[in-house]
C-alpha positions in Angstrom: 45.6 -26.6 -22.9 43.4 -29.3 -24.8 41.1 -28.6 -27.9 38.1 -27.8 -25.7 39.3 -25.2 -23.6 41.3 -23.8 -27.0 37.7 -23.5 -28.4 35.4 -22.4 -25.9 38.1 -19.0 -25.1 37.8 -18.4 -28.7 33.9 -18.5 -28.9 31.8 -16.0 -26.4 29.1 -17.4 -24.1 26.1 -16.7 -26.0 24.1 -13.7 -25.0 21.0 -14.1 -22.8 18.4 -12.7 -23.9 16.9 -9.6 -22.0 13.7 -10.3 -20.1 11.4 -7.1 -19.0 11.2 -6.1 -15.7 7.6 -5.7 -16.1 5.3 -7.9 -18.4 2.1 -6.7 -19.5 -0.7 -8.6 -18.0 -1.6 -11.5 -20.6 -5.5 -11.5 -20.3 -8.4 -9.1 -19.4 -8.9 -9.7 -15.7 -5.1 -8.6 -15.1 -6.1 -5.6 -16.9 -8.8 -5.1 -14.8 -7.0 -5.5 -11.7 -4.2 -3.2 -13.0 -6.8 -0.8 -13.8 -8.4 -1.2 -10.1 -4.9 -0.4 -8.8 -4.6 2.5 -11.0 -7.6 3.9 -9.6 -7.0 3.7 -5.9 -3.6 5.1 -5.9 -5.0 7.7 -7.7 -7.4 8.2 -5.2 -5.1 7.7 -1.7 -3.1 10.2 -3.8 -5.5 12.8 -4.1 -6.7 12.1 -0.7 -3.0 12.5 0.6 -2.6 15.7 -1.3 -5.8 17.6 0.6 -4.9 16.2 3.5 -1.4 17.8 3.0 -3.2 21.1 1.9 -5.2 21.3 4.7 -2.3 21.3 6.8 -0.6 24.0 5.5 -3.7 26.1 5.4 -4.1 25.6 9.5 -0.1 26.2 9.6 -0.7 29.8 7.7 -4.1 30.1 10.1 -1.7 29.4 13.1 0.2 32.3 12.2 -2.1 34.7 11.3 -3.4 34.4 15.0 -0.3 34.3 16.4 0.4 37.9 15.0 -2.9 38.9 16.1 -2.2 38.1 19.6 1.6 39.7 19.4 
């Protein structure tokens, strides 16, 4: 074993430091894009939800028939 390797298995490796996942967007038009996005998943998600509702509500329409005919 020679000096160096005696010396660097005695020190650690210096930490890295920790980057976040996600950075904040640095200037106002990234904030307006983020903002944009915001919006239209808020919408397709609102959209998805009465689409999902309306679905069921034929489903429980579907039945009610279906025992009217029985």
């Amino acid at each position: 074993m020679t000096a160096l390797d005696a010396t660097a298995a005695e020190s650690p490796r210096p930490a890295r430091s920790q980057k976040p996942r996600w950075r904040l967007p640095a200037s106002r038009g990234g904030v307006a894009w983020l903002a944009v996005l915001l919006i239209v998943g808020a919408f397709l998600a609102v959209q998805f939800g009465r689409q999902v509702y309306a679905n069921w509500e034929i489903g429980q329409r579907q039945a009610e028939l279906q025992q009217e005919i029985a």
